[in-house]
C-alpha positions as semicolon CSV with decimal commas, in nm:
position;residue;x (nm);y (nm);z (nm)
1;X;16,614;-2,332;5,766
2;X;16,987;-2,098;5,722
3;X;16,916;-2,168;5,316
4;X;16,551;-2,006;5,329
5;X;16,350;-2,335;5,209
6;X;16,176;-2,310;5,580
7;X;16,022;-2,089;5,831
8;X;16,123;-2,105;6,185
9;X;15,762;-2,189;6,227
10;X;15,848;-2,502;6,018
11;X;16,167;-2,604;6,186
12;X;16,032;-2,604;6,502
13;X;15,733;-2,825;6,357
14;X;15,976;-3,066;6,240
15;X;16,197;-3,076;6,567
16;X;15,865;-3,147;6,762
17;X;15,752;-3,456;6,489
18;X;16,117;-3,617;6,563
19;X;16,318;-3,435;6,278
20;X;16,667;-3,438;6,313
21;X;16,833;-3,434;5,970
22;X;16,753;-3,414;5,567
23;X;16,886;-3,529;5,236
24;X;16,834;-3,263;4,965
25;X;16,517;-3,188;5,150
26;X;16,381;-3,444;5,248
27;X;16,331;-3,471;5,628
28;X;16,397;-3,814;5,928
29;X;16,371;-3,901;6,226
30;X;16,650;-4,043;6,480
31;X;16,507;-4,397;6,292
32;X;16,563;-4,263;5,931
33;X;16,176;-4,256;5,891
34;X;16,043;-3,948;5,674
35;X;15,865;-3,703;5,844
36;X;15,500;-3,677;5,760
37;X;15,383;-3,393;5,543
38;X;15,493;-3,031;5,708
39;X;15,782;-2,974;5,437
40;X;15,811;-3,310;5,323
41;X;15,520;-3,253;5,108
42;X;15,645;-2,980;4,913
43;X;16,015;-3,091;4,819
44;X;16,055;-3,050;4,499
45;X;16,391;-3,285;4,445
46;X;16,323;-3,623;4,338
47;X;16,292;-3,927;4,563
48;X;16,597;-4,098;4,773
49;X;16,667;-4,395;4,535
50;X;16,741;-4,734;4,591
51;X;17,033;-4,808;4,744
52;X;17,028;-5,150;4,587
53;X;17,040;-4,970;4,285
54;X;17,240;-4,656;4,347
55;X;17,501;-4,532;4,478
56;X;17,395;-4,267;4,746
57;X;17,685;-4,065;4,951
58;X;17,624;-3,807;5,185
59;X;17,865;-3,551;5,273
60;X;17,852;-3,494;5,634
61;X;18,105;-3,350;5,898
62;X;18,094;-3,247;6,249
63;X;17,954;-3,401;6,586
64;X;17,586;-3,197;6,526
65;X;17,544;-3,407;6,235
66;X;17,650;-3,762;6,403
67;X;17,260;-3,893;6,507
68;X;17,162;-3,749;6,123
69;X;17,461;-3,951;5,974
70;X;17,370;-4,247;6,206
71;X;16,983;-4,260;6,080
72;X;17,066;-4,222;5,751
73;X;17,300;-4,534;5,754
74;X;17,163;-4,732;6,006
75;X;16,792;-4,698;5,760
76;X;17,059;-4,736;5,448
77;X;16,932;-4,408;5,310
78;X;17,261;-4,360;5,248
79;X;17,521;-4,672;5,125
80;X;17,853;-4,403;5,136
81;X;18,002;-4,122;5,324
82;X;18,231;-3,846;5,270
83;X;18,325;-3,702;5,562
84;X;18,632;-3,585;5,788
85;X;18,871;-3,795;6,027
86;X;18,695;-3,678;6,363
87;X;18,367;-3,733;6,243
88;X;18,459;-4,072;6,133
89;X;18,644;-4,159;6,499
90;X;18,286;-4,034;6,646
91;X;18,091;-4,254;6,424
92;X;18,322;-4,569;6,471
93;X;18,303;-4,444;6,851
94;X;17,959;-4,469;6,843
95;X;17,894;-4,839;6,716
């Protein structure tokens, strides 16, 4: 939304389908499930790979971002993490 690739309109479309975070566009839910066209549709970057065949790190920091960092992992969306020392306690904190 702050980077112009949304409307407000769209935000608050995606907040009320269960949006809660993206990776390079791409939009999930609290359960790391993709949200259902609205924006999804239209990203232009390619597809998340496969972690069995990647390596995919996020870079992530701050307690906003914990249930986005959480989804991501806990659907292995993501199989690294950069990220700062609090952020890390709160995530450690949280499992």
């Amino acid at each position: 939304y702050e980077d112009g690739f949304i409307s407000e309109s769209e935000l608050k479309a995606l907040q009320k389908a269960g949006g809660i975070a993206e990776i390079v566009g791409w939009v999930f839910d609290r359960e790391g499930r993709m949200i259902e066209g609205i924006t999804n549709d239209r990203v232009s970057s390619a597809s998340l790979p496969s972690r069995e065949k990647s390596l995919v790190i996020a870079l992530a920091m701050g307690e906003r971002k914990l249930p986005g960092i959480l989804a991501a992992a806990n659907r292995r969306l993501i199989n690294g993490l950069i990220t700062d020392e609090r952020t890390a306690a709160a995530l450690l904190a949280s499992v």
